[in-house]
KOLZATOR-608556 format. One record per residue (C-alpha): residue in one letter; x, y, z; residue number from 1. Coordinates in steps of 0.1 Angstrom, whole numbers, padded with zeros to 4 digits. Each point is the difference from the previous one (the first is absolute). Layout:
<bamars>
('A' (X Y Z) NUM);
...
</bamars>
This chain:
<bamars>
('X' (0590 1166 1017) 1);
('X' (0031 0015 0019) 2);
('X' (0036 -0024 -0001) 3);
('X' (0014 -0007 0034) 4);
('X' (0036 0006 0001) 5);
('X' (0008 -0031 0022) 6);
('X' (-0017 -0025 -0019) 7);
('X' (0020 0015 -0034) 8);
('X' (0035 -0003 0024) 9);
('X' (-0013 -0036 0012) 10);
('X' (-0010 -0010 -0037) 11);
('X' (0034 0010 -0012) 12);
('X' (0015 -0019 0027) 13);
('X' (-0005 -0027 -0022) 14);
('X' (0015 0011 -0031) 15);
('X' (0039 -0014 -0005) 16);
('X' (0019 0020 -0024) 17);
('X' (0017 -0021 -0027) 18);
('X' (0038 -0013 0010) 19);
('X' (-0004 0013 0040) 20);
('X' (-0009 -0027 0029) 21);
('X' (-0020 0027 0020) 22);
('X' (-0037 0013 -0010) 23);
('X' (0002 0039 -0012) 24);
('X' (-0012 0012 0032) 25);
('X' (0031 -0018 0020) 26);
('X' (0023 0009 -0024) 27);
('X' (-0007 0038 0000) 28);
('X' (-0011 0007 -0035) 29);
('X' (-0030 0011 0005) 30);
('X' (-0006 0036 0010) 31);
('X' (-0028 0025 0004) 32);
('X' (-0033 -0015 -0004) 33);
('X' (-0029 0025 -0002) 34);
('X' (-0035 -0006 -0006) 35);
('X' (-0031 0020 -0016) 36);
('X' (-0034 -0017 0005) 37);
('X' (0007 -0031 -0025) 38);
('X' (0032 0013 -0013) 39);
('X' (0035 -0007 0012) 40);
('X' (0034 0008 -0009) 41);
('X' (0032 -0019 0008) 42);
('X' (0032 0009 0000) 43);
('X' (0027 -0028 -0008) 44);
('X' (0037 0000 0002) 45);
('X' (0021 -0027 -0021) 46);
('X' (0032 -0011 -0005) 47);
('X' (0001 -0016 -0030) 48);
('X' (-0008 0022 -0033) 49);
('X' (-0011 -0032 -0020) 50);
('X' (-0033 0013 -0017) 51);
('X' (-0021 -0039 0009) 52);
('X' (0009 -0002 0035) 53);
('X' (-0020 0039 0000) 54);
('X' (-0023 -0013 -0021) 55);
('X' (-0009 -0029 0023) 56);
('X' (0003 0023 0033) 57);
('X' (-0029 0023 -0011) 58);
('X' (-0023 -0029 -0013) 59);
('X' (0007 -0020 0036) 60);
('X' (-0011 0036 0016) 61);
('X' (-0030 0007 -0020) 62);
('X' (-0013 -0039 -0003) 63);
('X' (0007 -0004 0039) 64);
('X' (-0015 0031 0012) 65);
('X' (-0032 -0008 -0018) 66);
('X' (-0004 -0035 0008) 67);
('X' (0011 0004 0037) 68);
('X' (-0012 0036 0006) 69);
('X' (-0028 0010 -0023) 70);
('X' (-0005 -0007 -0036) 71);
('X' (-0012 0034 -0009) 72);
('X' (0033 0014 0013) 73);
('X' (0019 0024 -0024) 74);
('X' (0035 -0008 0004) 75);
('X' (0031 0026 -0011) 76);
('X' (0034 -0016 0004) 77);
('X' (0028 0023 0000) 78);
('X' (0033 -0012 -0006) 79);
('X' (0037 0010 0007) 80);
('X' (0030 -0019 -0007) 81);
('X' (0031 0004 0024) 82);
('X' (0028 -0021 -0013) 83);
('X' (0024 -0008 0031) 84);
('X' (0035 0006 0002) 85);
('X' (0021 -0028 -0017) 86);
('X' (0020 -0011 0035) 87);
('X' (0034 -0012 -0015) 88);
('X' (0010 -0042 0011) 89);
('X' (0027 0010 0027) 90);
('X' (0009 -0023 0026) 91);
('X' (0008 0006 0041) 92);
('X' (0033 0008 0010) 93);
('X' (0024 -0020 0012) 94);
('X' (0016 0013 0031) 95);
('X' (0036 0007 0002) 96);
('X' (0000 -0005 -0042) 97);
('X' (0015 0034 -0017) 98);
('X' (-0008 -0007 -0039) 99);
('X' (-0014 -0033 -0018) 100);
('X' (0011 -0009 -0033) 101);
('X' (-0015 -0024 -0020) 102);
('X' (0020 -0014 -0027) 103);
('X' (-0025 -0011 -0032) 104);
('X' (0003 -0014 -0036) 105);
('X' (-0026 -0007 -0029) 106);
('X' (0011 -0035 -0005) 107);
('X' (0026 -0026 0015) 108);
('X' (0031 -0008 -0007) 109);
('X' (0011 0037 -0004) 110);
('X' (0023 -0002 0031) 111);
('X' (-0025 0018 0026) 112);
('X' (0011 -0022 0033) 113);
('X' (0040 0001 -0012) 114);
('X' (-0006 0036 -0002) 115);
('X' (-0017 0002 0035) 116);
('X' (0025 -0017 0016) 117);
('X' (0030 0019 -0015) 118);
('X' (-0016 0033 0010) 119);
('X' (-0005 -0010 0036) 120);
('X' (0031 -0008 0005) 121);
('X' (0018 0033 -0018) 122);
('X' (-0026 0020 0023) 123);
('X' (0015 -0020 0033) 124);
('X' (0038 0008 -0015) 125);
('X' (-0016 0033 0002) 126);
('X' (-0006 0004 0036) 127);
('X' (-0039 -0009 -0003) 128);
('X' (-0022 -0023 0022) 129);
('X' (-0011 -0025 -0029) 130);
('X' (-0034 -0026 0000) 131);
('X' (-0010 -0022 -0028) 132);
('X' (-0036 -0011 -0002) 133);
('X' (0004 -0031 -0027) 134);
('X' (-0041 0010 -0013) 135);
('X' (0005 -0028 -0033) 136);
('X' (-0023 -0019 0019) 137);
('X' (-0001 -0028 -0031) 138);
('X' (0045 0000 -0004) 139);
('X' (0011 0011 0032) 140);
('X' (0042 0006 -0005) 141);
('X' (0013 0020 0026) 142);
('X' (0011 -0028 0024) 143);
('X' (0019 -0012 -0027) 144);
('X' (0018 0033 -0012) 145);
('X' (0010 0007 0032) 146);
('X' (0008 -0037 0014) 147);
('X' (-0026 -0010 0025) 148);
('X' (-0023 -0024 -0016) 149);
('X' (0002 -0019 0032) 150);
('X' (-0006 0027 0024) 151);
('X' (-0033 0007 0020) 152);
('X' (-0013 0032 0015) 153);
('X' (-0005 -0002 0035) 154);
('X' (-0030 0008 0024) 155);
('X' (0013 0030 0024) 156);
('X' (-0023 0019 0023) 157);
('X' (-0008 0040 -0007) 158);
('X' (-0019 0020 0025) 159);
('X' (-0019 -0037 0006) 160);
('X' (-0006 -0011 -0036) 161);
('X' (0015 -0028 -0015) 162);
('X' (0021 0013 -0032) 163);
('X' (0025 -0014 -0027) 164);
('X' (0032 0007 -0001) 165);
('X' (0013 0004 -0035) 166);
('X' (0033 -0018 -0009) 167);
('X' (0027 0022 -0002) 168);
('X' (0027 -0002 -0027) 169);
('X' (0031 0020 -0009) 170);
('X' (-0019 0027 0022) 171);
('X' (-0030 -0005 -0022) 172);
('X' (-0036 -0008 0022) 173);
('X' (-0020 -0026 -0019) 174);
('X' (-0030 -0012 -0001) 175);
('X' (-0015 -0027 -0027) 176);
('X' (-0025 -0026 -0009) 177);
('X' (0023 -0023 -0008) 178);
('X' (0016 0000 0036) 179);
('X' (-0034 -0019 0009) 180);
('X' (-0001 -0030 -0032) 181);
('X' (0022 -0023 -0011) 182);
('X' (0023 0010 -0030) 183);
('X' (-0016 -0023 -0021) 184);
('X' (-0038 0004 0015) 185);
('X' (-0020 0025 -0021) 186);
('X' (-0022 0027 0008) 187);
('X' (-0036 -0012 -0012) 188);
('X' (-0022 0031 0016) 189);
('X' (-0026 0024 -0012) 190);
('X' (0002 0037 0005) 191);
('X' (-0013 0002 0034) 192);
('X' (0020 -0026 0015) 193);
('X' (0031 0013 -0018) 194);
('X' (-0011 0039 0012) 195);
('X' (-0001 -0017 0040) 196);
('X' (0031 -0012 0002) 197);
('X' (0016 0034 -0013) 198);
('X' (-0022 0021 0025) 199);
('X' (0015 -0030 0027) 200);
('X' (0036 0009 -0015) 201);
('X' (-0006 0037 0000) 202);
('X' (-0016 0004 0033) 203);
('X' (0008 -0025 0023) 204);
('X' (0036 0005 -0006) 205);
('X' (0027 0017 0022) 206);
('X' (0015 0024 -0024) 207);
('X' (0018 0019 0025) 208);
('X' (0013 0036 -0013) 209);
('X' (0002 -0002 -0036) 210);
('X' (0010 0031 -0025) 211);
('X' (-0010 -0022 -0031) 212);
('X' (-0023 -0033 -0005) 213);
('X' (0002 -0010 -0034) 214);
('X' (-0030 -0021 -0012) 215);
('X' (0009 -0026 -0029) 216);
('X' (-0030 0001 -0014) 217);
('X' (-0015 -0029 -0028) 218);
('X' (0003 0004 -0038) 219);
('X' (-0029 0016 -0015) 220);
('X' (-0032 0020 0013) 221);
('X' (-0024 -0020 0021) 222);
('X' (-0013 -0013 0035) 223);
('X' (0033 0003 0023) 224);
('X' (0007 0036 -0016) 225);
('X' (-0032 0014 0016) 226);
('X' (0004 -0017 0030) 227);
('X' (0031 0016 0007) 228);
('X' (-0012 0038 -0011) 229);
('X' (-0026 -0011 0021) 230);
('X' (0017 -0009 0028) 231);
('X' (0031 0021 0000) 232);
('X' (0002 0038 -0006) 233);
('X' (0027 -0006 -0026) 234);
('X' (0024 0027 -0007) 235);
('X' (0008 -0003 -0035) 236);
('X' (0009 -0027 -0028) 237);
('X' (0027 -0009 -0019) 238);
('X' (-0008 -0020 -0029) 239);
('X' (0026 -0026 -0019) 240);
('X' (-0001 -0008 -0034) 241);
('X' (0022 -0016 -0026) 242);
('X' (0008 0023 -0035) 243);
('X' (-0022 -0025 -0025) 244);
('X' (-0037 0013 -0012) 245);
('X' (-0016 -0028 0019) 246);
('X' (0009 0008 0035) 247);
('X' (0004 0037 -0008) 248);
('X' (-0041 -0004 -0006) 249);
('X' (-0007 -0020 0033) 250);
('X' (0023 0026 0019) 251);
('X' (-0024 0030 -0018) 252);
('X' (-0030 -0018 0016) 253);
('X' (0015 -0003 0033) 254);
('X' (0006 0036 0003) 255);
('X' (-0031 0008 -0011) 256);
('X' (-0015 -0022 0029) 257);
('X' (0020 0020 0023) 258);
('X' (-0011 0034 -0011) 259);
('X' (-0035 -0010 -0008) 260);
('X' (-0025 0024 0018) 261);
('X' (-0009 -0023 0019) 262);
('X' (0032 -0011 0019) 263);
('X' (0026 0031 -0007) 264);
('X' (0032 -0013 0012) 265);
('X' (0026 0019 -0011) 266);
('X' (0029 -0019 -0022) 267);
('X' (0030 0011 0010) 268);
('X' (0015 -0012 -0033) 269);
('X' (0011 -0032 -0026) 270);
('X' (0026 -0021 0002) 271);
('X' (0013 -0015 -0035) 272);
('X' (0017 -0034 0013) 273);
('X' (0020 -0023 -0023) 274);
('X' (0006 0034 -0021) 275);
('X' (0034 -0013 -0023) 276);
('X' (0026 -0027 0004) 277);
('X' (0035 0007 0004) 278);
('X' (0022 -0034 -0007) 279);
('X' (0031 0003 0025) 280);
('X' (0022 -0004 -0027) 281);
('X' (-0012 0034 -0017) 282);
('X' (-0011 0021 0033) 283);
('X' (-0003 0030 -0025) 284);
('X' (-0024 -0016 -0022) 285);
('X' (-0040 -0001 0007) 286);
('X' (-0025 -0025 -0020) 287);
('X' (-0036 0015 0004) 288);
('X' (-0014 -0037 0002) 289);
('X' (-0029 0009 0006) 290);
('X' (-0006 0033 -0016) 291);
('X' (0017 0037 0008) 292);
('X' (-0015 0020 0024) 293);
('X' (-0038 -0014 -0002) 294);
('X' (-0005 0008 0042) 295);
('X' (0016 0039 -0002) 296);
('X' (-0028 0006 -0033) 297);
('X' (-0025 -0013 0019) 298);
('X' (0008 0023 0030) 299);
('X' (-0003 0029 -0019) 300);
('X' (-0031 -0008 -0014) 301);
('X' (-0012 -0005 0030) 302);
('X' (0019 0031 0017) 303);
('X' (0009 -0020 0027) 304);
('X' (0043 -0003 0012) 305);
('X' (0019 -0025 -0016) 306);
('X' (0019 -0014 0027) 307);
('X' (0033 -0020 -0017) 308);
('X' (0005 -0030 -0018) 309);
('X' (0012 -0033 0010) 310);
('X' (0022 -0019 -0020) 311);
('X' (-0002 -0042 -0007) 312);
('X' (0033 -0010 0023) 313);
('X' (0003 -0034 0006) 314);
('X' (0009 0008 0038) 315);
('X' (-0033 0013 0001) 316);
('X' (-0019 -0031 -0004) 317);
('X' (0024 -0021 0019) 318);
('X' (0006 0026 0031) 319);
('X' (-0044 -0007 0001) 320);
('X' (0000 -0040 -0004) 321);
('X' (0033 0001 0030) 322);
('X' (-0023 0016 0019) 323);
('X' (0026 0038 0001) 324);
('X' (-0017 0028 -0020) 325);
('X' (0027 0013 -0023) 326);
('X' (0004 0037 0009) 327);
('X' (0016 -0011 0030) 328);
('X' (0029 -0011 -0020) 329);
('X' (0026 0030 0012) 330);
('X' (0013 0019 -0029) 331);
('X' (-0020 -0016 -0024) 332);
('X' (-0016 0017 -0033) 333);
('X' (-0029 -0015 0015) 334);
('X' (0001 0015 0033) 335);
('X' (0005 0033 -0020) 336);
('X' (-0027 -0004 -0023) 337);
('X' (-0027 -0007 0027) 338);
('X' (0014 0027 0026) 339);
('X' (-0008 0027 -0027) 340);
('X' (-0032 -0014 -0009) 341);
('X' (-0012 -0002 0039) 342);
('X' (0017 0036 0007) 343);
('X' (-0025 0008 -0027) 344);
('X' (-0032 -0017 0016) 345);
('X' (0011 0017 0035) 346);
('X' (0000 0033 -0016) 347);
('X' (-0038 -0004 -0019) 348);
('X' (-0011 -0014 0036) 349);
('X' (0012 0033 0014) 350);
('X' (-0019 0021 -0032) 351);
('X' (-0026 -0015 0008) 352);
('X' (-0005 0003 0036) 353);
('X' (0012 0034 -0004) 354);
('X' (-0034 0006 -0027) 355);
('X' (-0024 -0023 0012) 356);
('X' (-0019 -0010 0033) 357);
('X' (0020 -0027 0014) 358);
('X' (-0004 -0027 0028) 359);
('X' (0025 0013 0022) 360);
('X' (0020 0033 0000) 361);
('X' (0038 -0001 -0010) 362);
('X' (0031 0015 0000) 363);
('X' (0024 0003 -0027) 364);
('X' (0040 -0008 0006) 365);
('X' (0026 -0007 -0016) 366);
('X' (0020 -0032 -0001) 367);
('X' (0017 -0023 -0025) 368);
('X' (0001 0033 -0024) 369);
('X' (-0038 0002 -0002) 370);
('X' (-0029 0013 0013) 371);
('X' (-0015 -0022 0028) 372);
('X' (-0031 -0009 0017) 373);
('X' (-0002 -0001 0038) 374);
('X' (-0023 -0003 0027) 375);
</bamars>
């Protein structure tokens, strides 16, 4: 008895290899068949190394062959295993974008949005084009930090697509859930839903010419923070953190996250916010409330730039509830405190643009007395 080669190609034609939608014909992992009388050998190509899904490949060959082709067949199975590449989750550009920063912390409550909005506005003070994409999906707080919680994007017309218009403030472009609910309505979505109105925020927005969007991402690791790694070739991270052990552990988790093989954004650096108190009677005396130094340790454990430290100022937290982030308070130690620290996220953007692929080429100036980053 002599095999035909067609009817072994036709039998495995209905042969689906474990984990794939298409049968191992389609799908290209089989390759040379020859045939000798009753004997045939097949050679198979897969892409998973897992010992049962080869196991059950070669017993689906041999049991099909003989029950569709001839039962005295003697069936060899041959098998490769080519692991593909590992593509990294990187998003599409956004056009006229030059660098997106997203702005992350382990847990809440550490200061992350207060943070945001202080650095976008020293960046504008700077000379920069400045967007805010409020991403806290679940505690939207940029409209009130920067004094528009009754302000609406509007529709405007690009090239003959209907796009949102973020709300501008103190030169800042905005864009936020929480432009769209009542102050008091809550956010009651699942991942998907939460992940579509992003993508509608990201992408159906008029942006314009920006030279930084900073995304305020949520607390933690989860749903939103792929969906915007996803969606959004993200530049780098800067993670917040207060000094004390439990956010210090949540922070170590979300830089993990970050430069998990999987997703490899580069973090740009930590920010220690609510570092000391300094009572205004005694402005050379510091209280480490909250513990000394915890967010600088961590960063050198984790070899990664510490970026500054913020201090607990009352101004701070009433310049957010009136709706005026604080470093915009002329002459203040504030104003100093988070110049330095976003001279010091400017200059890791530029390190790392300068050693790794980036979105969009750029040019390094000086202005403000620090390196830059231009279009």
């Amino acid at each position: 008895m002599k095999l035909d080669r067609k009817e072994v190609l036709k039998a495995l034609e209905t042969i689906t290899i474990a984990g794939e939608g298409k049968n191992m014909v389609e799908s290209g992992a089989v390759g040379n068949i020859i045939t000798f009388g009753d004997e045939v050998v097949i050679d198979l190509v897969l892409n998973s190394p897992a010992m049962h899904i080869k196991k059950r490949a070669e017993d689906d060959i041999k049991r099909t062959i003989r029950e569709l082709v001839s039962p005295e067949a003697k069936v060899k199975v041959n098998i490769k295993i080519e692991v593909p590449e590992k593509q990294e989750i990187k998003g599409k550009n956004i056009p006229g974008i030059s660098n997106i920063i997203a702005i992350a912390s382990g847990k809440g409550g550490v200061g992350k949005s207060t943070v945001t909005a202080n650095l976008a506005v020293s960046l504008t003070k700077m000379g920069f084009s400045v967007g805010i994409l409020d991403a806290d999906i679940y505690g939207p707080s940029m409209p009130i930090m920067f004094d528009v919680e009754n302000e609406k994007p509007i529709s405007v017309t690009i090239d003959g697509k209907s796009k949102m218009k973020p709300v501008e403030s103190y030169e800042v472009k905005i864009l936020s859930i929480g432009f769209f609910t009542a102050p008091s309505q809550a956010v009651i979505w699942r991942g998907p839903m939460a992940s579509k109105a992003l993508n509608q925020m990201i992408f159906d927005a008029d942006w314009g010419a920006l030279d930084f969007l900073l995304v305020d991402l949520p607390p933690g690791t989860g749903d939103i923070h792929l969906s915007i790694v996803q969606s959004l070739p993200i530049t780098g991270v800067v993670v917040v953190s207060t000094p004390q052990a439990v956010a210090l552990a949540d922070a170590k988790k979300g830089v993990s996250m970050f430069t998990s093989e999987s997703i490899n954004v580069p973090v740009l650096g930590i920010i220690e916010n609510m570092a000391y108190f300094t009572p205004e009677e005694l402005p050379n005396n510091k209280y480490y409330i909250f513990g000394q130094e915890g967010a600088k340790n961590l960063a050198d454990d984790l070899q990664v730039s510490f970026l500054g430290e913020v201090p607990i100022v009352q101004s701070i937290r009433e310049a957010g509830d009136y709706g005026r982030p604080a470093a915009m308070q002329t002459g203040s130690i504030i104003e100093s405190v988070f110049e330095e620290i976003t001279k010091k996220v400017v200059q890791e953007t530029v390190n790392r643009n300068k050693n790794l692929p980036a979105s969009e080429a750029v040019k390094i100036t000086t202005m403000a007395g620090c390196s830059a980053v231009k279009k």
